[in-house]
N, C-alpha and C positions, 0 to 999 in steps of 0.2 A: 073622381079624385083630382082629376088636372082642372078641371074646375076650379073646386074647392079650394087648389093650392092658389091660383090666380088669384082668386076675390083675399085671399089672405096678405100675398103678395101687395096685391091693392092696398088694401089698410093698411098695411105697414107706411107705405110709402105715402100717402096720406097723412099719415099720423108726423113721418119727419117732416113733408113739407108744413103742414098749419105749425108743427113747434118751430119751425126756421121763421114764420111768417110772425108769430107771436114776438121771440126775440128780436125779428128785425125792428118791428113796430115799435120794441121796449128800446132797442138803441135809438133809434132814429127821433122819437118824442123826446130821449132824454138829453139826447145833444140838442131840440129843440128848445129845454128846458135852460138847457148853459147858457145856451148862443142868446137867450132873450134877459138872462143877465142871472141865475140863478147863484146863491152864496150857501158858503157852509156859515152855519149856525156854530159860532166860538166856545170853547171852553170858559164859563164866568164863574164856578164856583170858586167859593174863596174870597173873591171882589168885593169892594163897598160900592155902593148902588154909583157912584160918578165913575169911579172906574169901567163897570160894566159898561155906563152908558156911551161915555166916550169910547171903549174895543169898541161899540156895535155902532155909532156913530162915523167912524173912522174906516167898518167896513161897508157901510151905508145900509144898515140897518136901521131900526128906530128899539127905544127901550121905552115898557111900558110893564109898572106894576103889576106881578097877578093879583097879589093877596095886600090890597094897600096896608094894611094893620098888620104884614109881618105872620110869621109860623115860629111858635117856639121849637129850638133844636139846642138840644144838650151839647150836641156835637160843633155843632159854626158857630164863633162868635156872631156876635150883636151885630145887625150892620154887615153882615155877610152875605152873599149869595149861596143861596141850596140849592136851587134847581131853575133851569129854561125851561120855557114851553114855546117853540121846541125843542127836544135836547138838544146838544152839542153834538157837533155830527151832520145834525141834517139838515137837508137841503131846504131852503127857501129864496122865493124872488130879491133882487134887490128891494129895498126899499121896504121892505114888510117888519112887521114889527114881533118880538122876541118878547114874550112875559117873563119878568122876572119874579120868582120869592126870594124874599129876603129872611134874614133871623132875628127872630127877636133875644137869643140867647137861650139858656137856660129857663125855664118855667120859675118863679117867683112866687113864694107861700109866706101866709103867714104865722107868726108860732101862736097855738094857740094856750089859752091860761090854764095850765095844768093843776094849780093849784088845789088840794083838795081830795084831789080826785083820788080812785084807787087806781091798781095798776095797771088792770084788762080792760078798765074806760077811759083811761089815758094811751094807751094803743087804740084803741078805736078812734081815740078822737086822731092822733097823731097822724096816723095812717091815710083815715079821711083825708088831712090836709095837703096829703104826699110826701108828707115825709118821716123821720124812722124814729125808733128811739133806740138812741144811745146808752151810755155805761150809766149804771145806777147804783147810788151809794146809799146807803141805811146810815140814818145819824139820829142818834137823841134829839127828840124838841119837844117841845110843848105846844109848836106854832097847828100841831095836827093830830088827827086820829091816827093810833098806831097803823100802822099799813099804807097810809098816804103819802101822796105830793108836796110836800114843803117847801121845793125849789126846786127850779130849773137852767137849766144856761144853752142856747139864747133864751135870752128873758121875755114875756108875753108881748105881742104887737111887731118884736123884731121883722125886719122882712129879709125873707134866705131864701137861698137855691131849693129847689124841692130836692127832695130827696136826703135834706140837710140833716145830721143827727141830734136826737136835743135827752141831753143828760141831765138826768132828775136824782132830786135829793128825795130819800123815802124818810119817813117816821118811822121812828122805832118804838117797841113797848114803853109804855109810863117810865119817864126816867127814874133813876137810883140815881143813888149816893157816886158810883163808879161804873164805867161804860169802858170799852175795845178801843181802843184809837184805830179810825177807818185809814185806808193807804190813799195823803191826797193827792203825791206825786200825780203834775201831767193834770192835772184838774185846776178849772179857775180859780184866777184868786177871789174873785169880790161876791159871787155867793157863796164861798168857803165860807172866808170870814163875815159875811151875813148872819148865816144860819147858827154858825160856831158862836156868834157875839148874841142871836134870837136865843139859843137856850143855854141863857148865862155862863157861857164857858168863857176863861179869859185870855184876848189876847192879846202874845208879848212881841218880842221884837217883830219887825218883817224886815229882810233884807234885800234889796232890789239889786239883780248882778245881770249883767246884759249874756245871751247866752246863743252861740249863734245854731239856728235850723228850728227856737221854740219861738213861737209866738209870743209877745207882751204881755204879762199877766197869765203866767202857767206856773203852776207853783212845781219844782225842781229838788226842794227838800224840805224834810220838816221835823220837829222834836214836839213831842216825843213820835218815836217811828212806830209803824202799822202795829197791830196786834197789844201795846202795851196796855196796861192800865190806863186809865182818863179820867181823872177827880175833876168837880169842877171848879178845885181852888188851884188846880194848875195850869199852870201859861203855856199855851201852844205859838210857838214860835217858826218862822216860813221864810224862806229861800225861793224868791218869784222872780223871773224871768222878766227883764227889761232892756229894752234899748237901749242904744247908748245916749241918742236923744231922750226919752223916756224916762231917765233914772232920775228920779224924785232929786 
């Protein structure tokens, strides 16, 4: 037993000195690592690429592209910095050089020609591009097969943020004589009045009022209102949203 307890004794004390012996080696390298000129790697997210370069310049670092072409990020502007290689934080020599990624901004699609289409291969297609669809309105036309795309807003080829939403005008059954007036508050003007003027409907006044927190071209009232009858010998009349520079 007194043995036993010795050789245990032993290791133990073994065991503290190589962990003293470890730590000392780990201070001693690391203050090797200061003293021969070692820097903290800066905080650049947020920066456009000359700012970064001159922080890292200034602390005698160097800057050097990771990703020359840029990483889209929804989150940092264009021209931003996302991320160091090495982070911020860590330790490197003077004089050593810091990758930066920069943003390209948001991901960019483009809208594609919905026209025609039905409405589960107009998501499909949508989708594909990255981006959603928006609010859908049913209107009388002629321009389509009942169940179809006859318009859209943005309009085919635009280029948008992904994920941008794109609001389609469907077809309705074989028009009659009389149809619902759809509700077009908050919806564009100019394929309103597209589609409205494509299946013979007439229109009458438009009044342009500048309106502040709506966008140019959002239409804000209309006669006759949602739900009434709609002959198409009567004038639909719109209250749209303009600038004060804008205003016709």
């Amino acid at each position: 037993m007194p043995g036993r307890f010795v050789r245990l004794v032993q290791s133990l004390l073994w065991g503290v000195v190589l962990t003293a012996v470890l730590v000392a080696s780990a201070y001693l390298s690391f203050n090797l690592f200061v003293r021969r000129g070692a820097m903290t790697v800066p905080e650049l997210a947020g920066l456009t690429s000359e700012e970064a370069s001159r922080l890292l310049s200034d602390q005698g670092l160097r800057y050097r592209s990771a990703e020359p072409a840029g990483r889209w990020n929804a989150e940092v502007a264009e021209g931003r910095v996302i991320e160091t290689h090495p982070r911020a934080g860590g330790f490197v020599k003077r004089g050593s050089i810091v990758e930066v990624v920069l943003s390209l901004g948001r991901r960019q699609a483009s809208v594609p020609n919905l026209a025609g289409k039905a409405m589960s291969s107009a998501q499909v297609t949508v989708q594909s591009e990255g981006l959603e669809l928006g609010d859908t309105l049913a209107i009388a036309s002629s321009a389509g097969e009942p169940g179809s795309i006859v318009g859209q807003d943005p309009p085919p080829g635009a280029s948008v943020a992904a994920g941008t939403r794109i609001d389609l005008l469907v077809a309705l059954d074989a028009p009659s004589d009389t149809f619902v007036m759809p509700d077009l508050v908050y919806r564009r003007y100019e394929p309103v009045r597209g589609y409205f003027e494509g299946g013979g409907f007439r229109m009458g006044a438009v009044k342009f009022e500048p309106y502040e927190g709506i966008s140019d071209g959002t239409i804000l009232r209309q006669n006759p209102l949602p739900g009434h009858p709609l002959r198409r010998r009567d004038v639909i009349s719109l209250v749209v949203a303009a600038s004060q520079g804008a205003l016709p």
